[in-house]
C-alpha positions as CSV (number, residue, x, y, z in Angstrom):
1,X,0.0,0.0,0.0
2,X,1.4,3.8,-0.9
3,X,1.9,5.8,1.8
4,X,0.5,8.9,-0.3
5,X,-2.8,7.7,0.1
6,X,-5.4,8.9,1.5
7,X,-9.2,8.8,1.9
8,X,-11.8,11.3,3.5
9,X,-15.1,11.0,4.9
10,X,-17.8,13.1,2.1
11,X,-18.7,15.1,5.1
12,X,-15.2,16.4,6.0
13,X,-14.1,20.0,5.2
14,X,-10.4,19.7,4.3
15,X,-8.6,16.6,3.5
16,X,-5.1,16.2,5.4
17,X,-3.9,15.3,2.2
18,X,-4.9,18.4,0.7
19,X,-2.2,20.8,1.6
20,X,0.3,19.0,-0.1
21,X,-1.8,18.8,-3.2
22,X,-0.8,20.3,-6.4
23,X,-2.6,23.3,-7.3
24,X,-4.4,21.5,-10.1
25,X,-6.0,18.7,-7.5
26,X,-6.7,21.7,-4.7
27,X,-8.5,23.3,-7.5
28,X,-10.7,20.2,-8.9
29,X,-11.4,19.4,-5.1
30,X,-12.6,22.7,-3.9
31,X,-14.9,22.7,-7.5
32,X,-16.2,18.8,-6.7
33,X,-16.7,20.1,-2.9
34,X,-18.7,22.8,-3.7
35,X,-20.7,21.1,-6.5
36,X,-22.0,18.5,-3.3
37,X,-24.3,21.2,-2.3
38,X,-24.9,19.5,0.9
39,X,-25.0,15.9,-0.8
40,X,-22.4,13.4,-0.3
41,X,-21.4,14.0,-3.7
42,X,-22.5,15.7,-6.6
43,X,-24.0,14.1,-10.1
44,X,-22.2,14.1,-13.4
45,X,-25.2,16.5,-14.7
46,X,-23.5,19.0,-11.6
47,X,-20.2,19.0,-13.5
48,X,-19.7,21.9,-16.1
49,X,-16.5,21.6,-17.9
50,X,-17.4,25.5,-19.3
51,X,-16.6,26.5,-15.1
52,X,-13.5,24.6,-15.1
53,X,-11.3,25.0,-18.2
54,X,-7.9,25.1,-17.1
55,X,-8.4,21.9,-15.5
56,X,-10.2,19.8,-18.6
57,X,-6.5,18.8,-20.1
58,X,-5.9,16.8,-17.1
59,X,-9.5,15.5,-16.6
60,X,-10.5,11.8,-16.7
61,X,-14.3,10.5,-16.2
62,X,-14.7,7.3,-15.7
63,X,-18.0,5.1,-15.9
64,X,-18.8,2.6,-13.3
65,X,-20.3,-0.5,-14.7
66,X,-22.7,-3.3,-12.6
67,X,-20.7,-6.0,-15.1
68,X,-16.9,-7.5,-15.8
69,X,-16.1,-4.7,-17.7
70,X,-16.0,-3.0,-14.2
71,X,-14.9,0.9,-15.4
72,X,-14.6,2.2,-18.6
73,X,-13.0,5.4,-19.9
74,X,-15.6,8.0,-21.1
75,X,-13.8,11.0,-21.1
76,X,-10.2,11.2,-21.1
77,X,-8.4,15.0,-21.2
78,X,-5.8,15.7,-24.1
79,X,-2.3,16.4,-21.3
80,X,-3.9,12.4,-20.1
81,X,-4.0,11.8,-23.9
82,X,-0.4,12.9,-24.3
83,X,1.4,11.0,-21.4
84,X,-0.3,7.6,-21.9
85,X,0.8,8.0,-25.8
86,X,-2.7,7.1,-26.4
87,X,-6.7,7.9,-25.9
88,X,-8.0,5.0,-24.3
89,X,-11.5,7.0,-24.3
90,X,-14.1,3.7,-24.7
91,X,-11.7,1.4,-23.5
92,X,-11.6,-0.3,-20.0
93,X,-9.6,0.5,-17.4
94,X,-8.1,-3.1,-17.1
95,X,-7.6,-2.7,-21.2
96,X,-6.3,1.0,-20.7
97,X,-4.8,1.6,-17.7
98,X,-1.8,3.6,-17.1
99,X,0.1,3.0,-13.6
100,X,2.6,0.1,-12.1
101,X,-0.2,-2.6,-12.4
102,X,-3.7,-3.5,-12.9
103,X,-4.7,-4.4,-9.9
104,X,-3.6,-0.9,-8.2
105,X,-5.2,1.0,-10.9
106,X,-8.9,-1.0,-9.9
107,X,-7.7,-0.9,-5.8
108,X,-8.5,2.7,-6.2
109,X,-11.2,2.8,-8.4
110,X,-12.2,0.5,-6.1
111,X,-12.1,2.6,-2.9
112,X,-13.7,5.2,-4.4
113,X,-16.4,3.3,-5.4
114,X,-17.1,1.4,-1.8
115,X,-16.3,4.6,0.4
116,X,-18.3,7.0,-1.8
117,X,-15.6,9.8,-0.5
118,X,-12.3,11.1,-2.5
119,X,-9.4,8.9,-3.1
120,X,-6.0,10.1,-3.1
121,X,-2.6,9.1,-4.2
122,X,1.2,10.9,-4.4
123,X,2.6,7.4,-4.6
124,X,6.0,8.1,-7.3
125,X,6.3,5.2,-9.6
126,X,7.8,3.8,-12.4
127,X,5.7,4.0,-15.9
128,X,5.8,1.4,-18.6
129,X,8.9,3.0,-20.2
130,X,11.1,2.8,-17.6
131,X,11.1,5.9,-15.8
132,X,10.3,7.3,-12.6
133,X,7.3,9.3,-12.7
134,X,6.1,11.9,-9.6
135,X,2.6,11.6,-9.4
136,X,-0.5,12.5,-8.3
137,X,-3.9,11.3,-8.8
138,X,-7.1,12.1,-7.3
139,X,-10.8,9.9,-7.6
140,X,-13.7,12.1,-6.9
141,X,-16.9,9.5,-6.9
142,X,-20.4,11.4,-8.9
143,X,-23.9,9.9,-8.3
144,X,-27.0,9.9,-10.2
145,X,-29.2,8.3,-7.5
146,X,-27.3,10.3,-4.5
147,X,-26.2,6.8,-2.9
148,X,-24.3,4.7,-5.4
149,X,-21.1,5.9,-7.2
150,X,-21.7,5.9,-11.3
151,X,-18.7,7.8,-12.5
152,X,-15.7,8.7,-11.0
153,X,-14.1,12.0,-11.8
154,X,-10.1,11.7,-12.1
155,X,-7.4,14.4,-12.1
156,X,-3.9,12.9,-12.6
157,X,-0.5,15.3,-12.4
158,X,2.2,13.0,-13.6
159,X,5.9,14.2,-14.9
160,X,7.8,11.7,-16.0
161,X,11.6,12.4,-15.2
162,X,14.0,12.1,-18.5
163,X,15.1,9.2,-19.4
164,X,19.0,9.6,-17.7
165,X,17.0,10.2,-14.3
């Protein structure tokens, strides 16, 4: 298990993890918090991609599905685009993924799926090409009904260190 991460109760103000967040994840969080409106979390209809342009780049959504294809890649952003070296937009996350393994990538899919509450993770690891990456990813669950999660909401900071690193 990382030691980066972290998870928060829906009804908590401020994360500890938040102050070490990059700019981009404090900024997502304090748009997905205020977007709860006094729900545990908000709906994908409650997400405006017009309030949060700087952002969309580095966005992921991700459908949950009640079958074996488990989560599947609805939206990806175009810097997400650029560091996987493809769009895996359609795909599933076990088909698509991008991280040390499979089964980390779904752990915390997972967890935001059975807590219902953020996920986060600073957990540095090496990519498929060899080379040590500083990440930062956080899993913000959306709900239709108010109670189970149907797409997760992703913001992922990763810079890959050169090759000679």
């Amino acid at each position: 298990m990382h030691l980066g991460m972290a998870m928060v109760d829906a009804d908590e103000k401020q994360p500890v993890w938040l102050e070490r967040a990059g700019e981009n994840v404090r900024e997502l969080y304090a748009y997905w918090h205020a977007k709860r409106r006094g729900k545990s979390m908000p709906s994908r209809r409650d997400i405006d991609p017009i309030e949060i342009p700087r952002l969309l780049p580095y966005l992921t959504i991700v459908e949950v599905m009640p079958d074996s294809r488990r989560y599947i890649y609805r939206l990806v952003g175009t810097k997400e685009v650029e560091i996987r070296g493809s769009d895996p937009t359609g795909k599933t996350v076990s088909e698509a993924y991008y991280g040390p393994s499979i089964e980390e990538a779904h752990m915390f899919y997972d967890r935001a799926v059975a807590t219902a509450a953020p996920v986060y993770d600073d957990s540095p690891w090496v990519g498929p090409d060899g080379r040590y990456n500083d990440d930062e990813m956080l899993f913000l669950p959306l709900s239709e009904d108010g109670t189970s999660v149907s797409r997760i909401l992703l913001i992922s900071q990763c810079s890959p260190t050169p090759e000679f690193a």
